[in-house]
VEXDRENLO-919307 format. One record per atom (N, C-alpha, C): residue number from 1; residue in three letters; atom name; y, x, z. Coordinates in Angstrom, 1 decimal. Example, Ala and Ser with C-alpha at 12.3 -4.5 7.8 and 13.67 -1.06 7.14 Angstrom:
# residues 2
+------+------+------+--------+--------+--------+
: resi : resn : name :      Y :      X :      Z :
+------+------+------+--------+--------+--------+
:    1 :  ALA :    N :   -5.7 :   13.2 :    7.8 :
:    1 :  ALA :   CA :   -4.5 :   12.3 :    7.8 :
:    1 :  ALA :    C :   -3.3 :   13.2 :    7.8 :
:    2 :  SER :    N :   -2.2 :   12.8 :    7.1 :
:    2 :  SER :   CA :   -1.1 :   13.7 :    7.1 :
:    2 :  SER :    C :    0.0 :   12.9 :    7.9 :
+------+------+------+--------+--------+--------+
END
This chain:
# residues 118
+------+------+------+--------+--------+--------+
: resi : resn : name :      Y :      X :      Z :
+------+------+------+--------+--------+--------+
:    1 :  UNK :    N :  -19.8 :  -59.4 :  -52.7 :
:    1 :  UNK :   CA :  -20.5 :  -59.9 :  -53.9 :
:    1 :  UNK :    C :  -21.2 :  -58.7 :  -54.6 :
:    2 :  UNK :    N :  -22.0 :  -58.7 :  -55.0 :
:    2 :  UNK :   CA :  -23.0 :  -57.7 :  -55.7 :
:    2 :  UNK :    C :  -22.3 :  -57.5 :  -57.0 :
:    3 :  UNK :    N :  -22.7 :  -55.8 :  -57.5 :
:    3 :  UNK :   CA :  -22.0 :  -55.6 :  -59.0 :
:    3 :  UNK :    C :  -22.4 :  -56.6 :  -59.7 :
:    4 :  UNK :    N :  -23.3 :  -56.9 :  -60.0 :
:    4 :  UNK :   CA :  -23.8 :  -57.1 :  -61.2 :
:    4 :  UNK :    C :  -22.9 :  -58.7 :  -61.2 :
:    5 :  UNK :    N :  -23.0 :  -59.6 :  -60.3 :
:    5 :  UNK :   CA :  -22.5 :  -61.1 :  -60.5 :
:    5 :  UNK :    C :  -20.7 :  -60.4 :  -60.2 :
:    6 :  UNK :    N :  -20.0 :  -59.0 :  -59.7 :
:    6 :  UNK :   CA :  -18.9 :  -59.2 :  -60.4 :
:    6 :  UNK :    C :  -18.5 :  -59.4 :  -61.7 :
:    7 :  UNK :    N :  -19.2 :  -58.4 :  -62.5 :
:    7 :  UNK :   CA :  -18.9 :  -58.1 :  -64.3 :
:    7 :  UNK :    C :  -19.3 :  -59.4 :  -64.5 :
:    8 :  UNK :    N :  -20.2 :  -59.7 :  -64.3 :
:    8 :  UNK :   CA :  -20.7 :  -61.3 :  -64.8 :
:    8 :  UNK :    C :  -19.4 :  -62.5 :  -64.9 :
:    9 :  UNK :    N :  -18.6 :  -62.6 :  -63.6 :
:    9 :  UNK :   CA :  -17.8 :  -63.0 :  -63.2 :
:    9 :  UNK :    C :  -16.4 :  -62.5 :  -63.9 :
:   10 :  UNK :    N :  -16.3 :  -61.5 :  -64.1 :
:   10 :  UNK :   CA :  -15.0 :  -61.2 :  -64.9 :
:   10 :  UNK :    C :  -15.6 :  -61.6 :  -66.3 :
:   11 :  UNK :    N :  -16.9 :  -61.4 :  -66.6 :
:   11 :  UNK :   CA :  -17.3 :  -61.5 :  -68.5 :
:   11 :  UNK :    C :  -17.1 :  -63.2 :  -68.2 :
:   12 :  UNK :    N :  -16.8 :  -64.1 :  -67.6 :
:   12 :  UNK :   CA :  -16.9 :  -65.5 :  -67.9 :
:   12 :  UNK :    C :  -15.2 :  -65.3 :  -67.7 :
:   13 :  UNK :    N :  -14.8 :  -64.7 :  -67.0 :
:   13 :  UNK :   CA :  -12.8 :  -64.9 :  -67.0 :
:   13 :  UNK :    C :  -12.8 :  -64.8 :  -68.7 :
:   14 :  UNK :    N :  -13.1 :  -63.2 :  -68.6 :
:   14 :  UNK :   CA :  -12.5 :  -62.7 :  -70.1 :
:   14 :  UNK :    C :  -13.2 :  -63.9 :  -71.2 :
:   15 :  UNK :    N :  -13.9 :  -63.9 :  -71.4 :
:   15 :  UNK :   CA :  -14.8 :  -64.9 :  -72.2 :
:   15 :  UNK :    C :  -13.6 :  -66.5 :  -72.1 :
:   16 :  UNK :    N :  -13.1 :  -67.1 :  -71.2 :
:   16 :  UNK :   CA :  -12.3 :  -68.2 :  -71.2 :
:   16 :  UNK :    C :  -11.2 :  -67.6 :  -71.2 :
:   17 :  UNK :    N :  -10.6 :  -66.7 :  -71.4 :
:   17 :  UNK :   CA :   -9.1 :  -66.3 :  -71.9 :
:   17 :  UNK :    C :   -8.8 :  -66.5 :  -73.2 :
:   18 :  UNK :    N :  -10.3 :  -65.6 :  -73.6 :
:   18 :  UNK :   CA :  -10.3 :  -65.8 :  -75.2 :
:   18 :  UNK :    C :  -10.5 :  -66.6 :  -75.9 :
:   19 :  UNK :    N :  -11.5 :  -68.0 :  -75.5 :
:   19 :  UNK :   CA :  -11.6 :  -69.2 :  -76.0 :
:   19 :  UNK :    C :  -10.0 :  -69.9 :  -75.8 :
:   20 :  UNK :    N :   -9.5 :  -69.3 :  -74.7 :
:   20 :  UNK :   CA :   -8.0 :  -70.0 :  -74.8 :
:   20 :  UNK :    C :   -6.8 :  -70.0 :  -75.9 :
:   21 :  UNK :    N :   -6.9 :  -68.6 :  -76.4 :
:   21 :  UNK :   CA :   -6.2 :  -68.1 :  -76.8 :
:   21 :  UNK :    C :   -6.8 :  -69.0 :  -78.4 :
:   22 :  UNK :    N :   -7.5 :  -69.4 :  -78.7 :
:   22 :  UNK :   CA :   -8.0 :  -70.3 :  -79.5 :
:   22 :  UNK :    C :   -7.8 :  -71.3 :  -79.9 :
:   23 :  UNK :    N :   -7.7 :  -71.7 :  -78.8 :
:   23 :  UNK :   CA :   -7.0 :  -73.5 :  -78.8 :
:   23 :  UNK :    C :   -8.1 :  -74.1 :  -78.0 :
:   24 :  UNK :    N :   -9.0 :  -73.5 :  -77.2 :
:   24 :  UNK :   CA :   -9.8 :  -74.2 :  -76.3 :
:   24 :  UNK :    C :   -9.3 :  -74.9 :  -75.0 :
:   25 :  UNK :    N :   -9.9 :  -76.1 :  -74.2 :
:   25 :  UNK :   CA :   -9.2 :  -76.4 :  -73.3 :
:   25 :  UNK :    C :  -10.0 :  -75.9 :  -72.1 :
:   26 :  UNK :    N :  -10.3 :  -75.8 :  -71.0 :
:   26 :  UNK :   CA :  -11.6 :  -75.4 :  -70.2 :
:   26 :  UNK :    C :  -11.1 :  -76.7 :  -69.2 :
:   27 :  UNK :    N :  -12.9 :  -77.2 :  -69.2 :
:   27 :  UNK :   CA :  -12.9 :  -78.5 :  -68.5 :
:   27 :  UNK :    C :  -13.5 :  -78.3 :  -67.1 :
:   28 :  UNK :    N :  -14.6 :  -77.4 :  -67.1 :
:   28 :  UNK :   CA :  -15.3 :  -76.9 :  -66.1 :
:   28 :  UNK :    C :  -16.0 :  -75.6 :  -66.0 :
:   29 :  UNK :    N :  -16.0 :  -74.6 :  -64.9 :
:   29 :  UNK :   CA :  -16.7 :  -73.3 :  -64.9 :
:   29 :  UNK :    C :  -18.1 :  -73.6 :  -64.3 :
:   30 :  UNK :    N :  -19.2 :  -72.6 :  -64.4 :
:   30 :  UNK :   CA :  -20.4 :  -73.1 :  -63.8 :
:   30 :  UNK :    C :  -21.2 :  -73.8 :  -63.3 :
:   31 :  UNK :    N :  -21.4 :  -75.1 :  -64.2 :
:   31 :  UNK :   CA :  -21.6 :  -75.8 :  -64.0 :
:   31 :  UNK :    C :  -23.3 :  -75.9 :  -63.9 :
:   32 :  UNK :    N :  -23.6 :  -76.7 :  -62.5 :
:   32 :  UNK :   CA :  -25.3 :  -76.3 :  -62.0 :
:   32 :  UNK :    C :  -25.8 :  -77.8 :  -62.1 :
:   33 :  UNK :    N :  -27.4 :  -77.4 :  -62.4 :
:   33 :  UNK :   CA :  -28.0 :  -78.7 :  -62.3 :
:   33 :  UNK :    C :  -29.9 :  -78.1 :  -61.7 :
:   34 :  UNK :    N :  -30.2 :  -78.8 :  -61.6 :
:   34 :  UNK :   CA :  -31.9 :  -78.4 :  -61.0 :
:   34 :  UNK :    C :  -32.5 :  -77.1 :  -61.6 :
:   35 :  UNK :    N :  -32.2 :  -77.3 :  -63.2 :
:   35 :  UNK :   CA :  -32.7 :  -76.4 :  -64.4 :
:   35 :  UNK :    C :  -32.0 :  -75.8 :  -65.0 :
:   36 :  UNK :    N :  -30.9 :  -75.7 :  -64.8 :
:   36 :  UNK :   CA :  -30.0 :  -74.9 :  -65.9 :
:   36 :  UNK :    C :  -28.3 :  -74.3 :  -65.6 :
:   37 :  UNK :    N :  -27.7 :  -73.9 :  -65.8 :
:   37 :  UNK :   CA :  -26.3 :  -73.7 :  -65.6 :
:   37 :  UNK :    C :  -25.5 :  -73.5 :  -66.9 :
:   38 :  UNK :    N :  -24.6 :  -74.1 :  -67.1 :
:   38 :  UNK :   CA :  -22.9 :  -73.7 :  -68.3 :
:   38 :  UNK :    C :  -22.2 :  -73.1 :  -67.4 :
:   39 :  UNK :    N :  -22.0 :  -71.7 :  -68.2 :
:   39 :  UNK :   CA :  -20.8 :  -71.1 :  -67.5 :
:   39 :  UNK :    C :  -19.4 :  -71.8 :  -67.7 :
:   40 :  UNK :    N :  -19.4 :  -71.9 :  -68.8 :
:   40 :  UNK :   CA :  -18.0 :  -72.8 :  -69.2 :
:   40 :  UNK :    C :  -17.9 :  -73.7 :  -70.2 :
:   41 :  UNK :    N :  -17.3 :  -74.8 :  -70.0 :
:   41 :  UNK :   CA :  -17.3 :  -76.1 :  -70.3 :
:   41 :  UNK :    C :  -16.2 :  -76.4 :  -70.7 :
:   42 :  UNK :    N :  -16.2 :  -76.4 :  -72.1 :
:   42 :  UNK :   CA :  -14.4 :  -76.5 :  -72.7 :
:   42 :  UNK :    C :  -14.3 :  -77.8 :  -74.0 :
:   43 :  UNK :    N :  -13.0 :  -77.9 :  -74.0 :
:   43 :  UNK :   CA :  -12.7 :  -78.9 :  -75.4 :
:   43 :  UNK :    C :  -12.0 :  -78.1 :  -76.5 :
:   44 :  UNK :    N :  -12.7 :  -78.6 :  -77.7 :
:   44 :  UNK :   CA :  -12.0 :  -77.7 :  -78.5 :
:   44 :  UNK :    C :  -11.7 :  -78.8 :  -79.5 :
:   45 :  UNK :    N :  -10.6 :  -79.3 :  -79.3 :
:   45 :  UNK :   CA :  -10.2 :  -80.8 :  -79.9 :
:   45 :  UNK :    C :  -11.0 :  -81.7 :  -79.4 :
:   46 :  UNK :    N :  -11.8 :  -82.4 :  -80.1 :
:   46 :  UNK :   CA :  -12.6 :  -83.2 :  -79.7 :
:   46 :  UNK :    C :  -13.6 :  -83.4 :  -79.5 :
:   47 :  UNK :    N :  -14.5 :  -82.1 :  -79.5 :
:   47 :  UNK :   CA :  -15.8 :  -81.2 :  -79.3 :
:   47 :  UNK :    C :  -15.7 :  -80.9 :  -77.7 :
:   48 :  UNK :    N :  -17.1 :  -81.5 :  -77.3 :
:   48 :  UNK :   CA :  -17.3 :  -81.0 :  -76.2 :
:   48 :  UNK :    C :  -17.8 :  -79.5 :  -76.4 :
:   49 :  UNK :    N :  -17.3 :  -78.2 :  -75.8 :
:   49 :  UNK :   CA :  -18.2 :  -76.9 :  -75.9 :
:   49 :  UNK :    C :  -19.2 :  -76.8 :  -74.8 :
:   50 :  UNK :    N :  -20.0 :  -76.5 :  -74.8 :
:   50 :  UNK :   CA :  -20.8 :  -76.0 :  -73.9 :
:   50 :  UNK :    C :  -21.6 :  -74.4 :  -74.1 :
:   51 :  UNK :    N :  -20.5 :  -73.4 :  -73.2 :
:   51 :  UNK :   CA :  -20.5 :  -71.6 :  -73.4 :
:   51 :  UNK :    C :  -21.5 :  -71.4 :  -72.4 :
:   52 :  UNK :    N :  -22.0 :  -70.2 :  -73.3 :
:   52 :  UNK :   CA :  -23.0 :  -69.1 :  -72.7 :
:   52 :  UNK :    C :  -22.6 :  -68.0 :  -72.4 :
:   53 :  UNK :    N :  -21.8 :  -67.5 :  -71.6 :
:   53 :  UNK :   CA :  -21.2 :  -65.9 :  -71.5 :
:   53 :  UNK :    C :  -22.2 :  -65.0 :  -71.1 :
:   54 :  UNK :    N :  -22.4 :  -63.9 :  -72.4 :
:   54 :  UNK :   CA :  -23.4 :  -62.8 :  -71.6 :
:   54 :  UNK :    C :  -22.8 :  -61.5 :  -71.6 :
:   55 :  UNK :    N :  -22.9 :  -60.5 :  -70.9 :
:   55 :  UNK :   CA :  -22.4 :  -59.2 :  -71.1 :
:   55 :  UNK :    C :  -23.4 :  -57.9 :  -70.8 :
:   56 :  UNK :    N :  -23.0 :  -57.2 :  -71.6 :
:   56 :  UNK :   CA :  -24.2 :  -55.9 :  -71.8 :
:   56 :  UNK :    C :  -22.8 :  -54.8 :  -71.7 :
:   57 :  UNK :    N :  -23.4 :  -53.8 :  -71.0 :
:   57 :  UNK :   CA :  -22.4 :  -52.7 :  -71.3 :
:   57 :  UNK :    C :  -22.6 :  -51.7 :  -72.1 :
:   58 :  UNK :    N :  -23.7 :  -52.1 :  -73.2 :
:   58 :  UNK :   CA :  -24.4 :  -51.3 :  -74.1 :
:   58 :  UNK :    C :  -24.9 :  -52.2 :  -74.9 :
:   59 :  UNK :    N :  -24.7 :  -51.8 :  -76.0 :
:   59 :  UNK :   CA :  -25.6 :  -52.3 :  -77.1 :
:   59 :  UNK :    C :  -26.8 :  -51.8 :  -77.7 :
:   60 :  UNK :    N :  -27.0 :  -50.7 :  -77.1 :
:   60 :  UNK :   CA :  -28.5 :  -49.9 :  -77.6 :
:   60 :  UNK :    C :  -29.4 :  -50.6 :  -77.8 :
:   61 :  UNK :    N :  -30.0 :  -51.8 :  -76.8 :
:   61 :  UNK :   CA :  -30.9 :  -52.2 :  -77.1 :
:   61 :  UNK :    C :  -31.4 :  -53.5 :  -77.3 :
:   62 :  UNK :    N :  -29.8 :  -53.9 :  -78.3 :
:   62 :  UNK :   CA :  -29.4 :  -54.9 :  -78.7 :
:   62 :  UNK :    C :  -28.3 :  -55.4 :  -78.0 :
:   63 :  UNK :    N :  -27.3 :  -56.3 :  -78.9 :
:   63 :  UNK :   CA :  -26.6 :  -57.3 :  -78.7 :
:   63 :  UNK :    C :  -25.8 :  -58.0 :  -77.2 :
:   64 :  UNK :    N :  -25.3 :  -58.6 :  -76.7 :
:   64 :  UNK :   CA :  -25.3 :  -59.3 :  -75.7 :
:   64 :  UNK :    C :  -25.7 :  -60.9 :  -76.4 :
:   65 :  UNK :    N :  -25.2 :  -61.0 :  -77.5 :
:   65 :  UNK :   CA :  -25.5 :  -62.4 :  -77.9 :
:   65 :  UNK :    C :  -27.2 :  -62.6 :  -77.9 :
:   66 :  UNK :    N :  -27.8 :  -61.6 :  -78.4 :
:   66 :  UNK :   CA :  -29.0 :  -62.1 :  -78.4 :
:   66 :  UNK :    C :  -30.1 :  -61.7 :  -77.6 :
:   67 :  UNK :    N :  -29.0 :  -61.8 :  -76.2 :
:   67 :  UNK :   CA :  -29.9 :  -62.2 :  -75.2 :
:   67 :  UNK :    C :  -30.3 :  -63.5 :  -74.4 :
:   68 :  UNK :    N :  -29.8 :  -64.6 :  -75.6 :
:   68 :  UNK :   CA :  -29.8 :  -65.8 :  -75.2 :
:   68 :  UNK :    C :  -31.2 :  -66.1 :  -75.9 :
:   69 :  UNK :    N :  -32.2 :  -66.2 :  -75.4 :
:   69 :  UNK :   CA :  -34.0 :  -66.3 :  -75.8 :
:   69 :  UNK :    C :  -33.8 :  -68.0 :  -75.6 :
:   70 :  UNK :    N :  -35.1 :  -68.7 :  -76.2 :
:   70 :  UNK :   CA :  -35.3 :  -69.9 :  -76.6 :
:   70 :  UNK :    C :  -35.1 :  -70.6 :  -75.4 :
:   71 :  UNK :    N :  -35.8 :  -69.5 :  -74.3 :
:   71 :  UNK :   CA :  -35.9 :  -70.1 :  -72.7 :
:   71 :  UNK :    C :  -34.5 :  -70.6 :  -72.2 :
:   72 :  UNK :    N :  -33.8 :  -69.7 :  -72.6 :
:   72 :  UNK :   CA :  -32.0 :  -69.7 :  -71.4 :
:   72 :  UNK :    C :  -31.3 :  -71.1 :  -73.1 :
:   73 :  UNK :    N :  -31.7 :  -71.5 :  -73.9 :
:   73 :  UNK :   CA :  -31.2 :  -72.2 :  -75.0 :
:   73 :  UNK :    C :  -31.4 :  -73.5 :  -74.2 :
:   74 :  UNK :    N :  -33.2 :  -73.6 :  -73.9 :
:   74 :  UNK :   CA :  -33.7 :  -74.8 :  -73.1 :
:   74 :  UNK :    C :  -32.9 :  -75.1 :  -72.0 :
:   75 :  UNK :    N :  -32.7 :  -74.4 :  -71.3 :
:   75 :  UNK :   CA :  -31.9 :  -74.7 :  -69.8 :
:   75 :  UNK :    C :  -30.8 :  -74.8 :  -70.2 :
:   76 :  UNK :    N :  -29.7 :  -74.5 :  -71.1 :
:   76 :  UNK :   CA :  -28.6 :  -74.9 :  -71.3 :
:   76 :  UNK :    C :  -28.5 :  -76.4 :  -71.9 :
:   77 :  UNK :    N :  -29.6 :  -76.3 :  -72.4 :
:   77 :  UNK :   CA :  -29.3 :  -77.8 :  -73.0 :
:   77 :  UNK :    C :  -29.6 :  -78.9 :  -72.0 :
:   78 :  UNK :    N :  -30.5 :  -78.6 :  -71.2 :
:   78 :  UNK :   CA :  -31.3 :  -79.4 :  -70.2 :
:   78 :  UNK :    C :  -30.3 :  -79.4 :  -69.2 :
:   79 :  UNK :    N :  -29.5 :  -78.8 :  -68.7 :
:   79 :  UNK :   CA :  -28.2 :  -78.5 :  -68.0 :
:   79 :  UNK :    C :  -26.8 :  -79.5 :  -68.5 :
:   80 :  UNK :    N :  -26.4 :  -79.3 :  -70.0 :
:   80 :  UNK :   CA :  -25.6 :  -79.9 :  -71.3 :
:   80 :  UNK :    C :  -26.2 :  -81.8 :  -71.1 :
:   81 :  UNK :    N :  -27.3 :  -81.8 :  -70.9 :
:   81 :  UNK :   CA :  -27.5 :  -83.2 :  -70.7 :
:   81 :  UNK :    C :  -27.4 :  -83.9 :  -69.9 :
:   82 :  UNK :    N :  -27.6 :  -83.1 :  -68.4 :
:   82 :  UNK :   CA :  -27.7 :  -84.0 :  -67.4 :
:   82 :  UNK :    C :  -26.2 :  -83.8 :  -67.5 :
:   83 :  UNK :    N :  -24.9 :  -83.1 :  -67.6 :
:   83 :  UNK :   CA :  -23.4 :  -82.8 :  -67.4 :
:   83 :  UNK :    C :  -23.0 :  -84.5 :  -68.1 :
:   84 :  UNK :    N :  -23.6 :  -84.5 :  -69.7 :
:   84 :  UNK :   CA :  -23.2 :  -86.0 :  -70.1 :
:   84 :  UNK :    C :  -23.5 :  -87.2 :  -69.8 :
:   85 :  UNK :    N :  -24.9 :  -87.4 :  -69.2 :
:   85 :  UNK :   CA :  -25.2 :  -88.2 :  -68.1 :
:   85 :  UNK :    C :  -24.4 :  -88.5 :  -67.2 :
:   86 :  UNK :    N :  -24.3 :  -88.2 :  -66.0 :
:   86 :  UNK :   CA :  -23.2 :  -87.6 :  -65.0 :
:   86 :  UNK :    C :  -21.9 :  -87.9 :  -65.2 :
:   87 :  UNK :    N :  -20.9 :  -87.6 :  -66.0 :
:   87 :  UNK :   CA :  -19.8 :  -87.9 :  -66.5 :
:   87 :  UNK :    C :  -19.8 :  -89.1 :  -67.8 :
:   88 :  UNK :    N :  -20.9 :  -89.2 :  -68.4 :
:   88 :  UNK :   CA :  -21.0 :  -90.6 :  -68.9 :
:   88 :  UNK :    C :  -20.4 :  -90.7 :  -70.0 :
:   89 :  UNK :    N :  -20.0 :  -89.5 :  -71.3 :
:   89 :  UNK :   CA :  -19.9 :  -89.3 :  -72.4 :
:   89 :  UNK :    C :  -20.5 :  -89.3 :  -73.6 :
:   90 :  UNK :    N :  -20.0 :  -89.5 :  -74.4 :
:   90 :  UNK :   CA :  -20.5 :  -89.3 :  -75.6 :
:   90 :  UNK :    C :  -20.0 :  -88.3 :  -76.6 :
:   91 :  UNK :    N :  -19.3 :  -87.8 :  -76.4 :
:   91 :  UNK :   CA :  -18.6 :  -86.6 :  -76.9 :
:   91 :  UNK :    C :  -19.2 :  -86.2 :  -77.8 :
:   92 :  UNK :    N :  -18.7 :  -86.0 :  -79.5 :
:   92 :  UNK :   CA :  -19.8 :  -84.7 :  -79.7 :
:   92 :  UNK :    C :  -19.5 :  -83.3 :  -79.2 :
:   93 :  UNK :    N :  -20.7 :  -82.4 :  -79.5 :
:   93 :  UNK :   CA :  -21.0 :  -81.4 :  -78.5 :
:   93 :  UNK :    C :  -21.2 :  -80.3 :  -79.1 :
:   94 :  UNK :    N :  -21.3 :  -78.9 :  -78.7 :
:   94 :  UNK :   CA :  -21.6 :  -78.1 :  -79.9 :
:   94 :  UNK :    C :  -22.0 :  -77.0 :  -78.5 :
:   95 :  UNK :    N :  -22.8 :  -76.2 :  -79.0 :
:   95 :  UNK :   CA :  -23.1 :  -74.7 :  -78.3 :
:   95 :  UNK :    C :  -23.0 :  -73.5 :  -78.4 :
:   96 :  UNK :    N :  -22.0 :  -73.4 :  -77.5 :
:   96 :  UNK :   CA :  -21.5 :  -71.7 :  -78.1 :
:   96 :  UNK :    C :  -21.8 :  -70.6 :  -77.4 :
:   97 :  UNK :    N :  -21.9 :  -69.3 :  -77.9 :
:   97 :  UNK :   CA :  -21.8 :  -68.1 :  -77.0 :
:   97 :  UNK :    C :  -21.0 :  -67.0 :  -77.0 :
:   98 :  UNK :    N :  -20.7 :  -66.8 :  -76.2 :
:   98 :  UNK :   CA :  -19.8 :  -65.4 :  -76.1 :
:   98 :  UNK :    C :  -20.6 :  -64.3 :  -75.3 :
:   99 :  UNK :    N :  -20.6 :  -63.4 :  -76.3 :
:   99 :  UNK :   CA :  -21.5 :  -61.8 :  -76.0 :
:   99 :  UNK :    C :  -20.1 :  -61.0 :  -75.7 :
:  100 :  UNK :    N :  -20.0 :  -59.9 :  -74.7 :
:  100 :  UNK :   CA :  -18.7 :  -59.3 :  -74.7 :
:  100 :  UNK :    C :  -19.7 :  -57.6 :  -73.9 :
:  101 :  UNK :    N :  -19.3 :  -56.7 :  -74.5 :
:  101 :  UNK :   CA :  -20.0 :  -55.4 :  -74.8 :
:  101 :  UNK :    C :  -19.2 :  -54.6 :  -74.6 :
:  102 :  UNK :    N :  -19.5 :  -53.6 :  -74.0 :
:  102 :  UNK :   CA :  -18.9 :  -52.5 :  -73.6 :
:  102 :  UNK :    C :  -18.7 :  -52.2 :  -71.8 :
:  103 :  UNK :    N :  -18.2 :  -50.7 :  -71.9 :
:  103 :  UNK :   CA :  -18.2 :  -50.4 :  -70.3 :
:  103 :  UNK :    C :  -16.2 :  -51.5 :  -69.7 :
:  104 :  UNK :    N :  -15.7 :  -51.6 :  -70.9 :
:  104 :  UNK :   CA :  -14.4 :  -51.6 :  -70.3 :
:  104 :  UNK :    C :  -14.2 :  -53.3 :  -71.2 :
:  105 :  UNK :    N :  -15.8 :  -53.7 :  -71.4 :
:  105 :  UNK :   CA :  -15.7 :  -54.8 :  -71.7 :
:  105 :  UNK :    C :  -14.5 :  -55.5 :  -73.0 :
:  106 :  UNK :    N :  -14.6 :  -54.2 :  -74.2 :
:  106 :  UNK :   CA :  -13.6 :  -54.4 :  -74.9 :
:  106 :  UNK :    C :  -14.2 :  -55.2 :  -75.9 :
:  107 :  UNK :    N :  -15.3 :  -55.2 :  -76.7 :
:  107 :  UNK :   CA :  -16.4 :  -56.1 :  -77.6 :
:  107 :  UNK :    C :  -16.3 :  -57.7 :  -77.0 :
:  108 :  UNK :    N :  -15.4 :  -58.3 :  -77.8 :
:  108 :  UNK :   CA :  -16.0 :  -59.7 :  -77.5 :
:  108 :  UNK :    C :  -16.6 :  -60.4 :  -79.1 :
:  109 :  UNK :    N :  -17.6 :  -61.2 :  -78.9 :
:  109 :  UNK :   CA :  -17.7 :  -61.4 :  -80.0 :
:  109 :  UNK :    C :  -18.3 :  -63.0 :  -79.4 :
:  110 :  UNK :    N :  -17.9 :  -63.7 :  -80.3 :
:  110 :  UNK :   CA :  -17.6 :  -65.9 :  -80.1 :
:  110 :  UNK :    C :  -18.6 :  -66.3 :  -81.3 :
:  111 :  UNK :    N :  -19.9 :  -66.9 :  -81.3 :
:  111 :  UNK :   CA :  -20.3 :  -67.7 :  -82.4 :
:  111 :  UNK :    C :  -20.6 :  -69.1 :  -81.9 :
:  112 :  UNK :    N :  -19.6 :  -69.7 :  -82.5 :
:  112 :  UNK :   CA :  -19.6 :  -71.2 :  -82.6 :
:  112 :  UNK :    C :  -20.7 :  -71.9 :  -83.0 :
:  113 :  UNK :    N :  -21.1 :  -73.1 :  -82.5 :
:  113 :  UNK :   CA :  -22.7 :  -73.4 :  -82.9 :
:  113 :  UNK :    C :  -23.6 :  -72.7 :  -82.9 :
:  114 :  UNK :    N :  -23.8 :  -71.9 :  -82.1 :
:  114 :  UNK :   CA :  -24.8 :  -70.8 :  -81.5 :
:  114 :  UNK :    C :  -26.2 :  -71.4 :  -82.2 :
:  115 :  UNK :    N :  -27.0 :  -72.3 :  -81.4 :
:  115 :  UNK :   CA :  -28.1 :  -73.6 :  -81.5 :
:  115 :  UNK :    C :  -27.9 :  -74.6 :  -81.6 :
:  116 :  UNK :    N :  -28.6 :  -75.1 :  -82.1 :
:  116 :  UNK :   CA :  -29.2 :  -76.6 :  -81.8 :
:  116 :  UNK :    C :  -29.5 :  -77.6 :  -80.6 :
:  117 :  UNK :    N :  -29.7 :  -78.6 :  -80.1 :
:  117 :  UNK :   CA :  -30.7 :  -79.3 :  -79.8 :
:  117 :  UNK :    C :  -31.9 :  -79.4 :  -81.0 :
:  118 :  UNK :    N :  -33.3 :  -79.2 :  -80.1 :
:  118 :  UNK :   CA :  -34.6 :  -79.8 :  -80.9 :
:  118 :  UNK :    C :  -34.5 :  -81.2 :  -81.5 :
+------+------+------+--------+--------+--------+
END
């Protein structure tokens, strides 16, 4: 496997340990559809989540959170929809992200309700 999709791979581990440690439940990892992908798919009581894990090993030139641009928002939700189609829910839903920063991946930082749907 290539570096880059390991760290990626460990930042979605680390990222659902921590939502665990929360009181999250994880329902599904990577979830794919034509347009879009959820890294992780969790319950948080009775909230469907739908997570964005990003990781930067630097913050210089900005954030890991806000490397979630309008574009990768669109495909998550476009992704978020066909998942409740599909499984046939009505759930409410919420969108979250977890940015986690650093070389040793020690920065995590969780904002609940990230976005919207339009």
């Amino acid at each position: 496997m290539r570096p880059h999709l390991l760290k990626g791979n460990s930042a979605e581990q680390q990222a659902r340990r921590h939502l665990e440690r929360q009181g999250l439940k994880l329902l599904s990892t990577n979830y794919r559809c034509k347009r879009g992908e959820v890294d992780l798919i969790m319950w948080d009581r009775e909230t469907l989540v739908f997570v964005e894990v990003r990781y930067r090993k630097s913050d210089r030139y900005g954030s890991a959170v806000e490397t979630v641009t309008s574009l990768k928002q669109n495909r998550l939700i476009f992704a978020a929809r066909q998942y409740l189609q599909e499984n046939r829910t009505d759930a409410p839903c919420r969108f979250d992200v977890v940015g986690i920063t650093g070389r040793n991946a020690d920065q995590v930082e969780w904002i609940k309700n990230a976005f919207q749907t339009g």
